[in-house]
Steps between C-alpha positions, in 0.01 A plus 500: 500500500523528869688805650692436813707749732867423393836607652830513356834554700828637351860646620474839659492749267331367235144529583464749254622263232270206617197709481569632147550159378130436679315702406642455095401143557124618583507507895215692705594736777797508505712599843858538551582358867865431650704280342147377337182613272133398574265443199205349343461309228376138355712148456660607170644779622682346824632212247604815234667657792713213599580417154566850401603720822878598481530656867230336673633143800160390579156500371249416815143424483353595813252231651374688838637734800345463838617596841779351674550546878607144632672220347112330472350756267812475270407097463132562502543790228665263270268271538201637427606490098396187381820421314367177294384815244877575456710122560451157536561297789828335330647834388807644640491844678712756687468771664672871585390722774619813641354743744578847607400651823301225616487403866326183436758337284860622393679228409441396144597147518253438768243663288567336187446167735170614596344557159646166322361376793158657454483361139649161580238463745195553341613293202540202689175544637346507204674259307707310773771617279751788545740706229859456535728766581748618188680868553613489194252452225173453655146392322376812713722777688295672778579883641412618820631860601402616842500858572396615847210333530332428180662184281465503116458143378622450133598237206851560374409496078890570432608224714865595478638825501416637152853678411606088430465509102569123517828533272753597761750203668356519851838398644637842412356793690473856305607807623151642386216310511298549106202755639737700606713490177173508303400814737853682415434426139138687499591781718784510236271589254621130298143449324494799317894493379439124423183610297752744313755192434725649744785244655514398833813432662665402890815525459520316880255224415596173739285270406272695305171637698475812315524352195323303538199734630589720221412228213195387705394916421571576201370136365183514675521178652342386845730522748369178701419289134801266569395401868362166537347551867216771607267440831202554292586155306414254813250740610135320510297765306779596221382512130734349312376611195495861530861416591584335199335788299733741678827328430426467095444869523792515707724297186373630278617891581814298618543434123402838334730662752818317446477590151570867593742478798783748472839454544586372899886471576629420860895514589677338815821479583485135669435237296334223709225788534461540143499177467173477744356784347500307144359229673246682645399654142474144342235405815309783390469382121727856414815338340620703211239834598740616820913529417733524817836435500781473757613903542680759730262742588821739356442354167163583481390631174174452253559401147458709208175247420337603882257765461521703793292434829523406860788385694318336822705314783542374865871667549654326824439671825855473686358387805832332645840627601728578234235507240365859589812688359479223174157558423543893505799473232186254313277774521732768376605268211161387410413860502812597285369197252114633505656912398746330227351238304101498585439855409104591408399178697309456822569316829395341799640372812367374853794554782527498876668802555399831291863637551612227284283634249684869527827282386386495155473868396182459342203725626219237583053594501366518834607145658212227585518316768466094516566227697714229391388232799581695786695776428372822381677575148491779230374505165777748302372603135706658282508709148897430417530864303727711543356789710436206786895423488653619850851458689396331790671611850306361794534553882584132642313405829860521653559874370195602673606323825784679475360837452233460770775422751736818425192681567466368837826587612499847417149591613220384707269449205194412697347657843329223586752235483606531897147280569682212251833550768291433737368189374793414460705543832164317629568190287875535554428415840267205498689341250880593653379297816313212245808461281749481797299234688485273179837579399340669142789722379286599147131585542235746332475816722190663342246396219283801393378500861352826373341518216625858384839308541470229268879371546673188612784551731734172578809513753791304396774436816844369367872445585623504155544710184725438195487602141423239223788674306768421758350131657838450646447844736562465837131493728444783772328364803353812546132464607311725244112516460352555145151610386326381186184721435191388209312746390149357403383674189243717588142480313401731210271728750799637675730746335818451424670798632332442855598118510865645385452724799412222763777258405749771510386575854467137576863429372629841716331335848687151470881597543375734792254237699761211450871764555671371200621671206296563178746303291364165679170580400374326162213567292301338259201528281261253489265470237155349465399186243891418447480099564849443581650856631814351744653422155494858391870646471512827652862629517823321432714644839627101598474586891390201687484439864493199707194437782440256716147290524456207732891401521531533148646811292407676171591693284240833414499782269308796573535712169553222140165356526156602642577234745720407711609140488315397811117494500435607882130311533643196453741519752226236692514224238864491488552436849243228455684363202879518751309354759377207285757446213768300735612153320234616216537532112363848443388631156464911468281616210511827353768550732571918490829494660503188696448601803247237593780216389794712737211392786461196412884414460568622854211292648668204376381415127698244400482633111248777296467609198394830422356635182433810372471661143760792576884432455507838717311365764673191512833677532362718808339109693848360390694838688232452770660062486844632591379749736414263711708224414315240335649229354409141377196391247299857487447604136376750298336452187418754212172440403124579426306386790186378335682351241738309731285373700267343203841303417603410818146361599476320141840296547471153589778514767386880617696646794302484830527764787453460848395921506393751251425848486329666231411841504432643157413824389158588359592559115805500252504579173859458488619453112767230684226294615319243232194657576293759739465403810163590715492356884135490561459298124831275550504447860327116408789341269762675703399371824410140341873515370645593808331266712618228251828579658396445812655183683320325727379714793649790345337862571422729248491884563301714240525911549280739287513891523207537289213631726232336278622160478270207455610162625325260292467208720297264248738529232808405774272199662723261660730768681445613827497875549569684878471854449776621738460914347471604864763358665734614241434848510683676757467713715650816326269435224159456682363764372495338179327139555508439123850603417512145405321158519682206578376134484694118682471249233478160510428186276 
């Protein structure tokens, strides 16, 4: 049989996996690339690899690579493959392109556009007939990846990402997609403790990925036998035959393995999620071989029956406010549950944040490191025995704030911290004269201007100060001037003790350059890879202060929460929102503390709703309502985003809004959301939803932190995108021109 170059992408972090499961299927030189592994091999083994990979997304076929230096040779490229060999003229096709580095083409919509239209084009030539365009299941799916110069030209054989087993409710989104839940489960060591009749059990198992995975193991069945769609299937030169001979194979191991699957228990404690999850079991033919049940994590415990084996799960991250101190009591419980009642059994978990892990008292192997979308995670693996049992006491981010800044008051910790002092008087006064001229009482001072200074520094000007305790205190009018510092976690190449030693100097130079006292200077630590860190509670002190932004006032707190109340870069897009909102009906999504809604009110909304998931957050935009005296139709509403906007958009009568502004953050994993929530793969339904809402001539203003956002255009035809990033980043944050992306959206 023919042998063909072949490629193969998967998650970060798995490569390894991918290329095991390779070469065990017979592929030739083998090669472990990013995110990817190159290989050669015949038909029957691409088709065995997308029927039987459980890491692998896509399978590609590459067709050709050829230089690309104008938008010309990208068209002629394409077109050089004589494409009746692999479609006829009335199939449908699509197309995804991306490029990296290339001067000739960078945007990938554009692209795309060029190589359908290289296709289409010769086609109708031919044939004075031309394939239709379908983006969702395609007779043919065509790859083109541009790097630098050079363009690889493929066929898409998966045609849909392959972690889609074809039994999961699409409507409901996973916290972990199935390679990576099949990827925990082998680096778990699952097939061998399977192969020993071991149990498996998730004691957190929503709607049932890792059981899932864990039956498709230890039964031996094909991961992808229950899909109905691969882009081989429409493709001109695919051998249905061989096919068909692979999927009896596939059946009939299917069979011989689910007559020695070992026990499989799941526990949740929600029951619409169980509910799904037995759902989800009967779609994949399992009913009656996996048992989960509606359970407290406390009440976790195996039955006599159970031998022992692995306890596997996705425990939730705590990525908003509130939920950080929660899911540490979780983790100590969980952990008390594991030492009690799960004795001479092993375990694995993927989390967010490895101090989490410490909460359970369990000595874990040397931690792996994955990716779940986005954001990097850790493996933990555990022997539950004894002599791993540990009390655990860690240092909180806040305790080491705390430490570094009594060491800057008693000594000058670092030599060379007089050069950041001078920075900083020479910002001070560029930015004194800026902030007075444009009437900016709250502005970012310093951004590791230098990079052996990797700290955020943010001046906060206010009239006002009261305890939360006492709310019915009497206000100073005493001017006072407050300093929030973020310290940007350094990377692994520098050592501790010396970063210690620079932000200790750093935090020494600030009360001295600015002449106020050290008990007005705040610091934070901010880590790396946590999605959602302004909900991160760091102290419980109550002190909040009023400030004043643009004729409206706020109220800030500079030591409960990593942040403050008041992002500073978007100061810009609420003045645009005051200036526009007058006689308007204004919907805030995602709201934080409302201060977006407080503009909006005092530029003459006639009514807004605002809605965020936080009833702490909602207190703190209704104290910031009365602070500034609004009254009439401006409401708040408790509520998941996502999942609010889906029902507001699907109601026959839906609300409609003259002005909305959404500004999401890039992931949650919150447990009180429905399900995880990713920006860059939900930004489609949620903007669809929200500009549903829209009345007629209404604006729509979308805000995104995440530096590698991806609008996708196509998928969002029929709205009209201005990308007005620049103009909303001011000019105390110009340093930074992707602190944020923001789009003007219309229908």
């Amino acid at each position: 049989m023919t042998q063909y170059p072949l490629y193969a992408t998967a998650p970060k972090a798995l490569e390894g996996i991918l290329a095991n499961e390779i070469r065990s299927l017979g592929g030739q030189n083998v090669k472990e690339k990013l995110a990817g592994v190159a290989f050669d091999g015949d038909l029957a083994l691409a088709y065995r690899l997308c029927l039987w990979s459980r890491v692998a997304n896509r399978v590609f076929l590459p067709l050709s690579s050829f230089e690309v230096k104008s938008q010309q040779d990208l068209y002629d490229g394409v077109k050089r493959i004589n494409w009746f060999e692999h479609m006829k003229p009335d199939d449908s096709l699509a197309v995804s392109f991306s490029s990296k580095n290339s001067p000739a083409i960078n945007n990938t919509h554009f692209g795309a556009q060029k190589v359908k239209d290289a296709i289409v084009d010769q086609m109708r030539a031919k044939f004075n007939k031309r394939p239709s365009v379908d983006t969702e299941r395609p007779s043919l799916r065509v790859n083109v990846y541009l790097h630098n110069d050079l363009a690889q030209l493929s066929l898409d054989l998966s045609g849909e990402s392959l972690h889609k087993r074809g039994f999961r409710d699409v409507s409901i989104a996973a916290p972990i997609k199935e390679n990576l839940a099949a990827a925990i489960l082998l680096r778990a060591g699952w097939p061998a403790i399977a192969e020993q009749g071991g149990t498996l059990l998730d004691p957190m198992c929503g709607s049932g990925t890792m059981l899932l995975e864990g039956a498709l193991i230890a039964a031996d069945i094909a991961p992808g036998l229950q899909r109905d769609y691969f882009g081989f299937l429409g493709w001109k030169k695919h051998d249905s035959a061989l096919w068909q001979s692979l999927l009896d194979e596939a059946r009939a191991r299917r069979d011989a393995g689910l007559a020695k699957l070992p026990t499989i228990v799941g526990f949740d404690q929600d029951r619409r999620t169980v509910a799904t999850a037995l759902q989800h079991v009967e779609n994949a033919g399992l009913s009656g071989k996996i048992h989960i049940e509606k359970r407290d994590i406390a009440d976790a415990a195996a039955a006599e029956s159970w031998p022992k084996g692995l306890i596997a799960c996705n425990p939730p991250y705590g990525e908003r406010l509130g939920d950080e101190a929660e899911t540490a009591a979780l983790y100590r419980r969980f952990g008390e549950v594991l030492k009690q009642r799960f004795a001479g059994w092993q375990a694995a978990m993927i989390i967010s944040d490895p101090e989490l892990g410490f909460r359970l008292g369990i000595r874990s192997q040397k931690p792996i490191t994955l990716f779940n979308g986005a954001l990097e995670c850790k493996l933990l693996r555990f022997n539950i025995e004894e002599k791993a049992f540990f009390e655990p006491k860690a240092k909180s981010q806040q305790e080491r704030a705390e430490s570094i800044w009594r060491r800057a008051q008693v000594e000058q910790p670092d030599p060379q911290a007089e050069m950041f002092g001078n920075r900083l008087r020479k910002n001070l006064k560029k930015l004194t004269k800026w902030a007075k001229q444009n009437q900016v009482s709250c502005y970012r001072l310093y951004d590791a201007d230098l990079p052996e200074y990797a700290v955020a520094v943010d001046l906060y000007q206010g009239e006002a100060y009261r305890s939360q305790l006492t709310p019915h205190a009497n206000i100073s009018a005493d001017e006072q001037l407050w300093v929030n510092v973020q310290e940007y976690e350094s990377p692994k190449s520098v050592d501790p003790a010396k970063a210690n030693q620079r932000l200790a100097g750093a935090m020494a130079e600030i009360p001295k350059v600015l002449e106020i006292p050290a008990n007005q200077v705040f610091l934070k630590i901010r880590r790396k890879q946590k999605a959602s860190d302004q909900y991160e509670k760091q102290g419980d002190s109550g002190r909040f202060h009023v400030v004043e932004e643009g004729g409206c006032k706020f109220w800030v707190n500079f030591e409960d929460y990593l942040d403050t109340g008041l992002f500073l870069d978007h100061r810009p897009m609420r003045l645009r929102i005051q200036q526009e909102a007058k006689g308007k009906r204004f919907l805030n999504l995602f709201a934080y503390t409302g201060s977006a809604t407080v503009h909006a009110a005092l530029g003459g909304a006639v009514a807004s709703v605002t809605v965020d998931m936080s009833n702490t957050y909602l207190d703190w935009a209704r104290r910031n309502f009365e602070l500034n005296n609004i009254r009439g139709d401006h409401k708040l509403v408790r509520a998941d985003c996502p999942k609010w906007l889906a029902e507001q958009a699907a109601l026959k009568n839906r609300p409609q809004f003259d002005l909305i502004f959404l500004d999401p953050p890039t992931f949650s994993n919150s447990k009180k959301m429905d399900e995880a929530f990713d920006i860059q793969s939900d930004h489609v339904s949620l903007l669809k939803n929200a500009a549903a809402l829209l009345a007629s001539g209404g604006v729509l203003y979308f805000s995104t932190n995440f530096r590698r956002f991806k609008l996708d255009r196509e998928a969002l035809a029929g709205l009209n995108f201005e990308d007005i990033s620049a103009a909303t980043i001011p000019e105390d944050f110009a340093r930074d021109q992707k602190i944020h992306y923001c789009w003007r959206i219309t229908r």
